[in-house]
N, C-alpha and C positions, 0 to 999 in steps of 0.2 A: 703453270701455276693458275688457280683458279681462282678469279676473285671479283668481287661485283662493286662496283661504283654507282654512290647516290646521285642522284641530280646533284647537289651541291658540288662533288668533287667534280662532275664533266663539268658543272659553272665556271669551278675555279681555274679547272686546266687551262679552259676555253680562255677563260680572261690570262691567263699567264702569255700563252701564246698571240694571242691579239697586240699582248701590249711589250713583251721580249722580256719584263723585268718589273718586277713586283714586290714590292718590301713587306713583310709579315703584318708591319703595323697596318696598311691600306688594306691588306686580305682582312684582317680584323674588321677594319670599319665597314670592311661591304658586306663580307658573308658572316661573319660569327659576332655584331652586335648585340644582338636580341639574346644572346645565350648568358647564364650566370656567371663564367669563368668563361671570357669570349677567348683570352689570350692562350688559354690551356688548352682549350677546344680547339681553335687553330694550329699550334705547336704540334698538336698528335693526328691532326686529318695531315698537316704539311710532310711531318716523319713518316706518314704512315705513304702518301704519295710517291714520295723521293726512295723510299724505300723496296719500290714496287716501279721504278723505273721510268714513270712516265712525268716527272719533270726532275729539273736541275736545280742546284743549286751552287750559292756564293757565300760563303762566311767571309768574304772583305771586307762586307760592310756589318752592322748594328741599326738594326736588328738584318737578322738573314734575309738575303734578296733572291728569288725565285725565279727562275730559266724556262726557257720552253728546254725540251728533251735535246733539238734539233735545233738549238742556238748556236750561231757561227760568229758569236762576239766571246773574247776571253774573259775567265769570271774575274781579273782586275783590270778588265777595260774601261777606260772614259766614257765610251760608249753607254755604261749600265746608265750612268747619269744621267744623260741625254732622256733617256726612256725612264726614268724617275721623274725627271721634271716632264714630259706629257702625262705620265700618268696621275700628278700634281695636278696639270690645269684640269685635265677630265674630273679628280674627285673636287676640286671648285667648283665645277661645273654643275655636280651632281648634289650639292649641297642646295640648289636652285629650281634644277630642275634635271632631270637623264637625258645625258644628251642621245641621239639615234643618229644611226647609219654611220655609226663611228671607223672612221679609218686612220692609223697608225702608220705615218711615214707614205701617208700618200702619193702617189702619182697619176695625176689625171691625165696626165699628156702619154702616158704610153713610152716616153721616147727619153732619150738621156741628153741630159741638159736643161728641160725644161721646167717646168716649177714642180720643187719637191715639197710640202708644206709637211710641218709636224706632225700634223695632227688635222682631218677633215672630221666635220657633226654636222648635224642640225640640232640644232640649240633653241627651245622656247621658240622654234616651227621655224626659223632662221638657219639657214646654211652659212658655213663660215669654214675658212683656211684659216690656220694658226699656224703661226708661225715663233716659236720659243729664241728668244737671244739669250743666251747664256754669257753670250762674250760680247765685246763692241766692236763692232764694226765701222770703218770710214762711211761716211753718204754716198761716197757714189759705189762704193760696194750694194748696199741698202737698195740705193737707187735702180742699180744692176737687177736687184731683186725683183724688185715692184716694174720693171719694165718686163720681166718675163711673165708679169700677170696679166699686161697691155696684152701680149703677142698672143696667150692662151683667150683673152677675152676676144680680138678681133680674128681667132680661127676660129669662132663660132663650134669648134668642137665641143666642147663646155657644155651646149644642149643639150648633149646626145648623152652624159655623163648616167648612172642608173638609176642614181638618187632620184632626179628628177622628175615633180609630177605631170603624167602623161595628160589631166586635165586643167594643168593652169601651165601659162607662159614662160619658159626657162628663165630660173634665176642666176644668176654669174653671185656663188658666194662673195660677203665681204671679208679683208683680210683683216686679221686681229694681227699686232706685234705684238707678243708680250715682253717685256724689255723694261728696264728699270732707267734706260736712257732713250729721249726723244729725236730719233731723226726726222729731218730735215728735206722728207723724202715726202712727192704728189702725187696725183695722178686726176687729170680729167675723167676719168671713167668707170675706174672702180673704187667702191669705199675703202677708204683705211681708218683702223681705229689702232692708235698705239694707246697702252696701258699698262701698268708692272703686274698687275692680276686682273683674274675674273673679277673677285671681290671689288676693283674699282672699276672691272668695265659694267657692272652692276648697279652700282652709287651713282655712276657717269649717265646709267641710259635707265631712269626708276622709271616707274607706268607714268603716263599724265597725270590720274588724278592725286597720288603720292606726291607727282611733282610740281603738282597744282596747288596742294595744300600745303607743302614746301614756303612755294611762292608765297602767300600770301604772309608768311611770317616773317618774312625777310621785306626791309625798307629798301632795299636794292634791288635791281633787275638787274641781269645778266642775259647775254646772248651768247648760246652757243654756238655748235657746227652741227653737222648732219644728224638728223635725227633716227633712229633704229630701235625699230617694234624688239625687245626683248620680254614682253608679258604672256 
């Protein structure tokens, strides 16, 4: 069969594959906005893809969710979920700013066991591990977690990772939780910020002078915790 794909389709493949699982509605928001009939014009580049073999799909859900070709998750697995809500915090993300160097289901350690994060970017020039709860977890589960970030921070492996710029000083991303419940979990060494969205880890870290001018309307001060360049 003979047939040519636009830029847009390798786009969108490309994004399917990146992220395992794509609902119709997000492909709308990213590629087919700008078009008069964005919903109509996505439905028939989607039919016309699926139909030519080079991705999958799932009617389990509403609207239709979209497979790479060479997906090894079943089209009613938990799983899609999971890869719904990353693909979630990244379109928060991108409401702000695009994030880069995006990795899906990260592994920077190479090896099994060690920290698997949802989701690695650099975010408004900030590196960051995300980490998505879906479910709740005990603290010292949590804890379990945040100590295998200890163990990757003091292998110094973490420098060598590719992201990093070869003319300023390695940075050890900070870990986001996203989570609608706050554990109870620390660490001396690397930042953690929990949050239930971007949208509040946004509100939580505005520029200085927003939060300068904030300030001065409010008859109260407050003290926060760490503070993180997100401008």
């Amino acid at each position: 069969m003979s047939f040519r794909l636009s830029q847009r389709d390798k786009d969108i493949i490309a994004f399917i594959n990146q992220f395992r699982a794509v609902d119709r509605d997000s492909l709308v928001d990213l590629f087919f906005k700008q078009l008069k009939s964005p919903v109509n014009a996505c439905n028939s580049v989607m039919v016309r893809l699926y139909r030519l073999g080079l991705i999958e799909r799932t009617q389990q859900y509403s609207p239709t969710v979209y497979l790479p070709v060479d997906a090894k998750i079943k089209k009613n697995s938990q799983k899609i979920l999971h890869f719904l809500s990353i693909l979630d915090v990244y379109k928060q993300m991108s409401t702000y700013s695009t994030p880069k160097q995006v990795i899906v289901e990260d592994k920077p350690t190479g090896r099994k066991g060690g920290i698997e994060p949802d989701l690695f970017c650099i975010f408004k020039g900030s590196p960051f591990w995300i980490e998505i709860q879906r479910n709740q977890y005990t603290k010292q589960k949590m804890q379990a977690k945040i100590n295998l970030y200890e163990e990757f921070f003091f292998s110094d492996e973490w420098q060598a990772l590719h992201w990093q710029l070869e003319d300023r000083s390695p940075i050890f991303p900070s870990i986001i939780l996203i989570t609608p419940v706050r554990y109870a979990v620390s660490s001396d060494h690397i930042r953690i910020i929990q949050v239930a969205s971007i949208h509040e880890l946004m509100e939580k870290y505005k520029s200085p002078a927003k939060s300068q001018k904030e300030a001065r309307s409010r008859t109260n001060v407050s003290s926060g915790g760490v503070r993180i360049k997100l401008t």
